[in-house]
PAMAR-171191 format. One record per residue (C-alpha): residue number from 1; residue in one letter; y, x, z. Coordinates in nm, 2 decimals, always signed. Each point is the difference from the previous one (the first is absolute). Layout:
// residues N
NUM:a:Y:X:Z
...
// end
This chain:
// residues 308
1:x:-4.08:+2.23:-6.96
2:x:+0.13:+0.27:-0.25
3:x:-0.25:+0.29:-0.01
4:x:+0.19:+0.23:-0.23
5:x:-0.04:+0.35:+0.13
6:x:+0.16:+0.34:-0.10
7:x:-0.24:+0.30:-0.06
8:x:+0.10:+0.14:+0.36
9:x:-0.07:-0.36:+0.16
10:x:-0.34:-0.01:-0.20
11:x:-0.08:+0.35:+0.09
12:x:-0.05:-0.11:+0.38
13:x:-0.30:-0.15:+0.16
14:x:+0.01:-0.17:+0.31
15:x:-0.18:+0.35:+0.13
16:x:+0.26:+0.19:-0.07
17:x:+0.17:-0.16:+0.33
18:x:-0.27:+0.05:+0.24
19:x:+0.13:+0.36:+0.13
20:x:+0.36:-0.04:-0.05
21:x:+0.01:-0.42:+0.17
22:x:-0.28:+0.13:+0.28
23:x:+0.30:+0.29:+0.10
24:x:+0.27:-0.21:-0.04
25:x:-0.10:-0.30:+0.20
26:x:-0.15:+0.26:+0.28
27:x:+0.30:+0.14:+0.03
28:x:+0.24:-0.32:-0.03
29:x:-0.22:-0.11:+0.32
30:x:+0.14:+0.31:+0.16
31:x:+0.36:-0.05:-0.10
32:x:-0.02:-0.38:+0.12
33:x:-0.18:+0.12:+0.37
34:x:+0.32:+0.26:+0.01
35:x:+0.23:-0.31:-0.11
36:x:-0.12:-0.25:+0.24
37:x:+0.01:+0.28:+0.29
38:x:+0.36:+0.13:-0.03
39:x:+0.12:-0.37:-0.08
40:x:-0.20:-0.12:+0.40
41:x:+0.19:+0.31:+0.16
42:x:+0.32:+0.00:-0.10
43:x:+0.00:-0.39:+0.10
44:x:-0.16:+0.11:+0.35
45:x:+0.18:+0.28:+0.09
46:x:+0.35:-0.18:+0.15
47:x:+0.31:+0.10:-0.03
48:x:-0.10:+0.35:-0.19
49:x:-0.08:-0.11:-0.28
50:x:+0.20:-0.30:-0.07
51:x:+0.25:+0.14:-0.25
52:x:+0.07:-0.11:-0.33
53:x:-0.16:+0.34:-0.14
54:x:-0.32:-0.10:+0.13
55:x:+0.03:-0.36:-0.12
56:x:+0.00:+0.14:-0.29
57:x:-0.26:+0.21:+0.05
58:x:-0.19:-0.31:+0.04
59:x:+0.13:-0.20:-0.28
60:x:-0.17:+0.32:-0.20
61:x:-0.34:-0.01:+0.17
62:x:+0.02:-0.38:-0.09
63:x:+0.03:+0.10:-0.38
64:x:-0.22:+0.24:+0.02
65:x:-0.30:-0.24:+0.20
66:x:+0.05:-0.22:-0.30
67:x:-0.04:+0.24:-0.27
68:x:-0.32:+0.11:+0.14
69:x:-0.11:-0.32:-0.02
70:x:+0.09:-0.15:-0.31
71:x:-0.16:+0.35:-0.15
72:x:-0.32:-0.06:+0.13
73:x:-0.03:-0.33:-0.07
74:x:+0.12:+0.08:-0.37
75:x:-0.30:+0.23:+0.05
76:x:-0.27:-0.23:+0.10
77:x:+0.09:-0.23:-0.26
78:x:+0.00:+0.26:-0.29
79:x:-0.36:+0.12:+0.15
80:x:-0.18:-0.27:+0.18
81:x:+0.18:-0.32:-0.11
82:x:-0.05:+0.02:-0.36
83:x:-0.07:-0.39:-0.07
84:x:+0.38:-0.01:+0.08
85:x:+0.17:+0.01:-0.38
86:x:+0.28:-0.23:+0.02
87:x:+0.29:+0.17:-0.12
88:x:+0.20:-0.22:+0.20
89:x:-0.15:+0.13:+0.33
90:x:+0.03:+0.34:-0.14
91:x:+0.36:-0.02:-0.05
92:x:+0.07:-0.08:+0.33
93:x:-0.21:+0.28:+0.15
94:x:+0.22:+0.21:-0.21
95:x:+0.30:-0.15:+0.11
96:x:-0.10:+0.03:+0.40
97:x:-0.10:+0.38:-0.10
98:x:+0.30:+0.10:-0.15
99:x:+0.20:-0.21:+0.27
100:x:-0.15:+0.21:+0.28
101:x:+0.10:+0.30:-0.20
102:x:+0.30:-0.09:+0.00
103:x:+0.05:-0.09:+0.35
104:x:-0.10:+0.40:+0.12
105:x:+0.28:+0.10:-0.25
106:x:+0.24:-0.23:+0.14
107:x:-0.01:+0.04:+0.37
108:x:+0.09:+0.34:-0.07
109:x:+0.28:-0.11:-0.16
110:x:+0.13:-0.23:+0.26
111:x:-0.07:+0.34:+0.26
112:x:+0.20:+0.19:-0.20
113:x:+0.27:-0.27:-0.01
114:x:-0.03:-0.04:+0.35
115:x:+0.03:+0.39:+0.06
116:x:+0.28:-0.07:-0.18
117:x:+0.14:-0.25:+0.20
118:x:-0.04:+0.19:+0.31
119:x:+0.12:+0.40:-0.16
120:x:+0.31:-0.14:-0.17
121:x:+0.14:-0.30:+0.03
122:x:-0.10:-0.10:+0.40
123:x:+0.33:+0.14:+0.12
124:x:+0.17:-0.31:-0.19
125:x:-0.23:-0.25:-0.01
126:x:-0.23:-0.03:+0.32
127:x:-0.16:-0.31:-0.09
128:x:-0.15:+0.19:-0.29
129:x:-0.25:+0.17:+0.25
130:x:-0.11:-0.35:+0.16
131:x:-0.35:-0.12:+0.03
132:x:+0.14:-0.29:-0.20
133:x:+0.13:+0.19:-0.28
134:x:-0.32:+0.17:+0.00
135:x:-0.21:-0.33:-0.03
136:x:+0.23:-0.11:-0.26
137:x:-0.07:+0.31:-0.20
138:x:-0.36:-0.07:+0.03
139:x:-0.02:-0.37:-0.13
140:x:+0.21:+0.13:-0.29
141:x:-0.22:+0.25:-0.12
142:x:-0.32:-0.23:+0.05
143:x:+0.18:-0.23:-0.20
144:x:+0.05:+0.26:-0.26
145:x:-0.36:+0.12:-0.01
146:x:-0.10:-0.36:-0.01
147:x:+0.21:-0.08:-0.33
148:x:-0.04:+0.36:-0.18
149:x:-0.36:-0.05:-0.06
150:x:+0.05:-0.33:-0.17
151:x:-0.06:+0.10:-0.35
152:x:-0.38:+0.03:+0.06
153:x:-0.04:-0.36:+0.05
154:x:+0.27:-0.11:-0.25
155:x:-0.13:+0.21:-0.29
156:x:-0.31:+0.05:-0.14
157:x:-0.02:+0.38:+0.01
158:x:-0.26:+0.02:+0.24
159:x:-0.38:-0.17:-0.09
160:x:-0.25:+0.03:+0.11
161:x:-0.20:+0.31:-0.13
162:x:-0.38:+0.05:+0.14
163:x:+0.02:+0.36:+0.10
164:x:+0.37:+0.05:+0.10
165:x:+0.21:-0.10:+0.30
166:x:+0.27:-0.25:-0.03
167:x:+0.27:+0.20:-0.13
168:x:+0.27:-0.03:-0.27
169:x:-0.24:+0.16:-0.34
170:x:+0.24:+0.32:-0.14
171:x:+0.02:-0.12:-0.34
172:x:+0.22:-0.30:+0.17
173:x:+0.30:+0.28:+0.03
174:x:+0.30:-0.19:+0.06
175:x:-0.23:-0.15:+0.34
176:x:-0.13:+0.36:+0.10
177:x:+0.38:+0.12:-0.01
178:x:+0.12:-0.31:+0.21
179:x:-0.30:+0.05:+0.23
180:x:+0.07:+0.41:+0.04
181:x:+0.38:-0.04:+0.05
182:x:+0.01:-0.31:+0.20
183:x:-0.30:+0.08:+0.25
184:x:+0.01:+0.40:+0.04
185:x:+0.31:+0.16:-0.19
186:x:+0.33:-0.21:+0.06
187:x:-0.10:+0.02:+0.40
188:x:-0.13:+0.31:+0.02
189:x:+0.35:+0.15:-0.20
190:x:+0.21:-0.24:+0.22
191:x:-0.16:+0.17:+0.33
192:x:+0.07:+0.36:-0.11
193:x:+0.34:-0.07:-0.13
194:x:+0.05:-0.12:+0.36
195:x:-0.12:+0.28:+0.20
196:x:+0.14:+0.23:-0.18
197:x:+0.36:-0.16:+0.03
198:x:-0.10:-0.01:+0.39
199:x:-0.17:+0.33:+0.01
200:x:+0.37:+0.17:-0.17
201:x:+0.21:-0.19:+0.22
202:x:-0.17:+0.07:+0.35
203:x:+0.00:+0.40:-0.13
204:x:+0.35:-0.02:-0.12
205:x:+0.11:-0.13:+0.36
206:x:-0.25:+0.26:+0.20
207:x:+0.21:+0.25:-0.17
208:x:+0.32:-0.09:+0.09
209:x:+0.28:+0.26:-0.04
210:x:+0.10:-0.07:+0.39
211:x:-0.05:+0.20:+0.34
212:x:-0.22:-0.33:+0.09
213:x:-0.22:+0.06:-0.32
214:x:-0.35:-0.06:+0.22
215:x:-0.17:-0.27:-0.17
216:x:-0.04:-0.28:+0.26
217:x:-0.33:-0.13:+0.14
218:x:+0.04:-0.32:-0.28
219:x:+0.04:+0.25:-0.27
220:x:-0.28:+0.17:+0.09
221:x:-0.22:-0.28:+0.09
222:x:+0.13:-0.13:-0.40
223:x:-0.13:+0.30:-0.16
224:x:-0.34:-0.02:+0.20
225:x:-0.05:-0.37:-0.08
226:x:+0.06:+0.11:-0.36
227:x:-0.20:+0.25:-0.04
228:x:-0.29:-0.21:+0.14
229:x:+0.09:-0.30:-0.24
230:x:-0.01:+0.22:-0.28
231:x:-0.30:+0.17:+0.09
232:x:-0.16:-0.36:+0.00
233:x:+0.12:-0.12:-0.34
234:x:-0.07:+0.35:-0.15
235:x:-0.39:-0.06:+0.08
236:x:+0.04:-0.37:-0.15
237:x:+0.14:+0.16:-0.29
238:x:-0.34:+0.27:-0.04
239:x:-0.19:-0.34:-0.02
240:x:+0.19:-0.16:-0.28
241:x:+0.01:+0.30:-0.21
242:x:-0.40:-0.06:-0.17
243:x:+0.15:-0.32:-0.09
244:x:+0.33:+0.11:-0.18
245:x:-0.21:+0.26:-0.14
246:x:-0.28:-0.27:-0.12
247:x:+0.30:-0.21:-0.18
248:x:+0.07:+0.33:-0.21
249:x:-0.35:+0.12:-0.05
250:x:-0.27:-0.29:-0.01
251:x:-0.23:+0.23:+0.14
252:x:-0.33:-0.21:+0.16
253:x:-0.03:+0.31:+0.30
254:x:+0.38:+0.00:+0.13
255:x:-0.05:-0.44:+0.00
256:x:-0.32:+0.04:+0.21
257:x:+0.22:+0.26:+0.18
258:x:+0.30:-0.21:+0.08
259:x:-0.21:-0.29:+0.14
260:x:-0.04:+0.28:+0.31
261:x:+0.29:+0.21:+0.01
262:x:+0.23:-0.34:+0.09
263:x:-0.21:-0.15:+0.28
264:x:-0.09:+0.40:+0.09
265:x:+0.40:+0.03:+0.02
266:x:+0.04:-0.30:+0.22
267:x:-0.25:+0.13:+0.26
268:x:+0.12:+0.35:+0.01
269:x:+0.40:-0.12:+0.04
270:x:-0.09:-0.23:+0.26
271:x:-0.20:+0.29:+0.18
272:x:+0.32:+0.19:-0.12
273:x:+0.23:-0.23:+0.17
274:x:-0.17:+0.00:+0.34
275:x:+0.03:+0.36:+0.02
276:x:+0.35:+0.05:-0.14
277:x:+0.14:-0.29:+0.28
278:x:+0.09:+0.18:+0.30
279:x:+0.00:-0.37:+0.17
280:x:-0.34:-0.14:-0.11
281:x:-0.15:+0.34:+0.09
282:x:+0.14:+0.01:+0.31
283:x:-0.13:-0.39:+0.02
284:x:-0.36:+0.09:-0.09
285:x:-0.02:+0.32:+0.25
286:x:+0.09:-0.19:+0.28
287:x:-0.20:-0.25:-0.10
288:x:-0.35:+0.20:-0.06
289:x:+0.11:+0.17:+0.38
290:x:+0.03:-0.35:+0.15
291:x:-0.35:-0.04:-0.12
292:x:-0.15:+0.26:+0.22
293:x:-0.18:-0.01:+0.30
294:x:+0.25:+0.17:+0.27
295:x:-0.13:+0.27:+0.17
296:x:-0.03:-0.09:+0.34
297:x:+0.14:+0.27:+0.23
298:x:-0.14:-0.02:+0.36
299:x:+0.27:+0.13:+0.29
300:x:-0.10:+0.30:+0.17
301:x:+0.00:+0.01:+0.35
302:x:+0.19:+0.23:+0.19
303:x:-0.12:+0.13:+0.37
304:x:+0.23:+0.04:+0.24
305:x:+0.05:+0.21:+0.31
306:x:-0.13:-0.24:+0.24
307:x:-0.28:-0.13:-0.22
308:x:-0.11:+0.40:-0.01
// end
């Protein structure tokens, strides 16, 4: 076990985490009870929401059920499993935290590659819109997040340290770059050089010189679907943004704050998303009005003449 510490680490006590692990956990619960829900009705509601945009949708809520998970468990080990001190058991809880980082980060990429797909380059290549192109772009970027992380078991940058989490320590720089541009920045960048590429090109042809210049119901539908997407990675982004801002800082408050603003993130996009998806809204109305009792209308009966 290596037990050196930096001043920051050594600054922490294991109380420290009581407030900000109690939150987080609470609301990862929430944000895996939201997962689980969306992920039964879309696979219920037949044909509706069979599309490849709410496969997706799924593939996220997956990720994001994980990373709840692994968080907590991280959390209960740092708190209540404290006889735990291998630093080979704590390397792969980093390495299974920082690969269910990385798979939120990446099924947004593969949505915005898939709204790619279907904005741009549909009209030539169908197939690219396929449920089996679709699955294909899922077992590559579960392969990706799978192999990423592996510098937290094949190093030795991450120890175990009694009053910190299983991450990669700052003073091991060259690690904490790789770990902030593999897992967060190089998929975050990639998705909003995307949508910005489809965003300009579904603008430049809703504005088309022409006596036809209406944008069409797809155009339309585009900009909606992007808009909503956006919206959804933007809040993902907030939560990232104590982290980034601990890398540059070192500050003990904005690492006890980041531990909440991620999973707080994850529960307020999936809350996000239900509301922003005109189809799983529709989905849960109707099904909250199967649910009630129907009023049961008796007929009236009518006299007639003869019966007067």
């Amino acid at each position: 076990m290596n037990s050196t510490l930096s001043p920051l680490e050594a600054s922490f006590t294991i109380s420290d985490y009581y407030i900000a692990c109690s939150l987080s956990s609470v609301i990862s619960l929430i944000g895996v009870f939201v997962s689980i829900s969306v992920s039964i009705l879309v696979y219920r509601t037949k044909p509706r929401l069979h599309t490849v945009r709410h496969l997706l949708i799924c593939n996220t809520c997956v990720a994001s059920i994980l990373y709840c998970i692994v968080q907590t468990i991280n959390y209960i080990f740092l708190i209540f499993l404290r006889t735990e001190t291998s630093d080979v058991g704590c390397r792969w809880r980093g390495y299974f935290a920082y690969l269910t980082i990385a798979a939120v980060t990446y099924s947004y990429l593969i949505q915005a590659i898939s709204r790619f797909f279907i904005s741009v380059l549909s009209s030539q290549y169908r197939w690219l819109t396929t449920f089996k192109t679709h699955y294909i772009l899922i077992f590559l970027q579960w392969l990706t997040i799978v192999i990423i992380p592996l510098p937290s078991i094949l190093t030795n940058d991450i120890y175990y340290r009694p009053t910190s989490l299983c991450w990669v320590p700052l003073k091991r720089f060259i690690h904490v770059i790789y770990s902030y541009s593999a897992y967060y920045i190089v998929p975050t960048s990639s998705v909003c050089i995307v949508y910005i590429f489809i965003f300009y090109r579904v603008k430049k042809f809703s504005h088309r010189p022409c006596a036809f210049a209406r944008p069409t119901n797809k155009e339309k539908r585009d900009l909606e679907l992007l808009r909503n997407i956006t919206a959804l990675l933007f809040i993902y982004l907030l939560g990232g943004i104590p982290s980034i801002l601990f890398a540059i800082t070192a500050s003990k408050p904005i690492y006890l704050l980041s531990l909440v603003t991620m999973s707080l993130s994850v529960a307020i996009e999936k809350v996000s998303m239900i509301m922003l998806d005109r189809d799983i809204r529709q989905a849960i109305m109707k099904l909250l009005l199967s649910t009630k009792p129907a009023l049961q209308v008796k007929p009236i009966k009518r006299h007639t003449c003869n019966q007067l």
